[in-house]
C-alpha positions in Angstrom: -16.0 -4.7 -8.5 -14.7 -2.9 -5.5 -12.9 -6.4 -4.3 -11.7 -7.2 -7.8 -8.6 -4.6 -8.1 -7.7 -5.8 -4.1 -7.6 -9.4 -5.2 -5.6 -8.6 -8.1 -2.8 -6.6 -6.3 -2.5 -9.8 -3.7 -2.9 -12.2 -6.8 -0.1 -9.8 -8.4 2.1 -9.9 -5.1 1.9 -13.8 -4.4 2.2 -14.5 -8.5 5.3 -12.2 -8.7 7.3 -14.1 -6.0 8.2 -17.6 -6.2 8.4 -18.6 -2.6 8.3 -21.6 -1.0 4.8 -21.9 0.3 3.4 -24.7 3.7 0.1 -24.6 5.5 -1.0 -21.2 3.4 2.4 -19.5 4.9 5.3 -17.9 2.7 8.2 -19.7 4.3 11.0 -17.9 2.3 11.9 -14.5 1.5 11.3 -13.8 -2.6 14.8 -14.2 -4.6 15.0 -10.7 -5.3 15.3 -9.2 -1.6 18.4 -11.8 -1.3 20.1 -10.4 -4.1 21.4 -7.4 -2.4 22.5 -7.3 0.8 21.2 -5.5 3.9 23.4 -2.2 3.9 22.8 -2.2 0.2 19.6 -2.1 0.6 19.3 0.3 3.5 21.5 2.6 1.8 19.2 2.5 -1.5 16.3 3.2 0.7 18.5 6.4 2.6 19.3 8.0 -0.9 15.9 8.0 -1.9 14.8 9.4 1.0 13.1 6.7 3.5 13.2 6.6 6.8 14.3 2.7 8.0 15.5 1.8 11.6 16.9 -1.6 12.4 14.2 -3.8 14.7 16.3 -6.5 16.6 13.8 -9.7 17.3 14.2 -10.8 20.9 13.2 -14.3 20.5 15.1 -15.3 17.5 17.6 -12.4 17.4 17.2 -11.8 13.8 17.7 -8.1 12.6 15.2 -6.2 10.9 14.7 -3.7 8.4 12.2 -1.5 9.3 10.6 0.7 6.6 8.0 3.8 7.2 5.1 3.9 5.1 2.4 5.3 4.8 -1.1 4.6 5.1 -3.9 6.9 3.8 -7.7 6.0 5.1 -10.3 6.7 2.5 -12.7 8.5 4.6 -16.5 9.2 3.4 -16.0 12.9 2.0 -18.5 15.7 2.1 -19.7 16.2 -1.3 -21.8 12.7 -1.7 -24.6 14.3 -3.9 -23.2 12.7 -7.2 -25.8 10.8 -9.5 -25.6 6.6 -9.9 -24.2 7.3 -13.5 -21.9 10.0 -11.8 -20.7 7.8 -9.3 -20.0 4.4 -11.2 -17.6 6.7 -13.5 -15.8 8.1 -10.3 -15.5 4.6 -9.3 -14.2 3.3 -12.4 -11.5 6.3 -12.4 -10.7 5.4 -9.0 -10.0 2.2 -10.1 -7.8 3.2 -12.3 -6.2 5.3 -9.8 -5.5 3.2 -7.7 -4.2 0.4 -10.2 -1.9 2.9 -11.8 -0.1 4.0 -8.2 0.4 0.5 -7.6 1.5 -0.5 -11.6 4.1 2.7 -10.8 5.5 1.5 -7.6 3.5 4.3 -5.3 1.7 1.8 -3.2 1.7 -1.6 -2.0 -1.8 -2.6 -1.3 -5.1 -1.2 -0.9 -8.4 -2.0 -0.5 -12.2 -1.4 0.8 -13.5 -2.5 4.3 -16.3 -4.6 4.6 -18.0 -2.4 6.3 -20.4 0.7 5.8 -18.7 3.0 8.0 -16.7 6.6 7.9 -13.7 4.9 6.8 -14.2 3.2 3.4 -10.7 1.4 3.0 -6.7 2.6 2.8 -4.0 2.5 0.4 -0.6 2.0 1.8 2.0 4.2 -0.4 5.7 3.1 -0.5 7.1 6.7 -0.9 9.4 8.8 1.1 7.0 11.5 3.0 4.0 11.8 3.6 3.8 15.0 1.3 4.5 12.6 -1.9 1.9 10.8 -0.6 -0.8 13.0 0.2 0.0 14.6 -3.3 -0.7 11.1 -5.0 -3.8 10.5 -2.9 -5.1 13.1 -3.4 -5.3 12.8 -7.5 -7.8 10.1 -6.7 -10.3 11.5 -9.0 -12.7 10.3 -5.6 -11.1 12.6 -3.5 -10.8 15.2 -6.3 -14.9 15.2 -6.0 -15.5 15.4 -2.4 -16.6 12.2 -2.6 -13.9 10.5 -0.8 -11.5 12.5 2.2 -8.0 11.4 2.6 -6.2 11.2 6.2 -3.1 10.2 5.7 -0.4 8.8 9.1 3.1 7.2 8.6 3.0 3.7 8.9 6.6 1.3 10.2 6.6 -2.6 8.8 9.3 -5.1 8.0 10.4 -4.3 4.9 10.4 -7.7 2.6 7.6 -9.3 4.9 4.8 -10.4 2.9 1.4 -10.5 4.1 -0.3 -14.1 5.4 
């Protein structure tokens, strides 16, 4: 179930973007980011409130849009005392948490590790500070319980780069 809402939101991201793809790479940017040009786009970006710098690539020389994020680690919380029934309804809620910030454009990804240690996955949130973001993490009705802890850093990536 856990791995179900992850592959949707990459299902979601690939689906939503005709793009040219070769040898399981995206080769093209989506239609949409070449709609608008670059200081149209960093100028939507300032007025909202983003922080962007421009990232010059030395081996191709290509200018980049830089975008901060920000990336919250679900970390194992201190109240973990909830029954089975208890936690497979905070699960479900978180869920839908997490399905709604990304339906509402909050965040870009997230997802579980495979792992079984403190830190149980992240969420990346496409917001302007980290304040708007710690506010929407922490609604997770997860964190909400003590089940789940939020720590919460700013993030830079490309913006317009997809993941591969």
């Amino acid at each position: 179930m856990k791995f179900k809402l992850l592959f949707a939101i990459i299902g979601i991201t690939i689906i939503g973007c005709e793009t040219k793809i070769e040898k399981e790479y995206i080769t093209e940017p989506c239609p949409e980011e070449m709609k608008i040009s670059m200081e149209q786009q960093k100028r939507k970006l300032t007025d909202k409130g983003f922080q962007i710098f421009d990232y010059v690539d030395e081996k191709t020389g290509d200018t980049i849009l830089m975008q901060q994020y920000f990336i919250a680690f679900l970390k194992t919380g201190t109240n973990r005392s909830q029954s089975k029934e208890e936690t497979d309804s905070l699960q479900k809620l978180h869920l839908a948490h997490l399905g709604r910030m990304y339906e509402e454009g909050f965040a870009d990804i997230s997802g579980p590790f495979g792992d079984d240690s403190d830190i149980r996955g992240i969420t990346i949130y496409n917001v302007p500070t980290q304040k708007i973001a710690d506010s929407l993490a922490n609604m997770d009705p997860m964190v909400q319980s003590g089940r789940l802890a939020i720590e919460i850093h700013p993030w830079w990536a490309a913006k317009g780069f997809p993941l591969r």
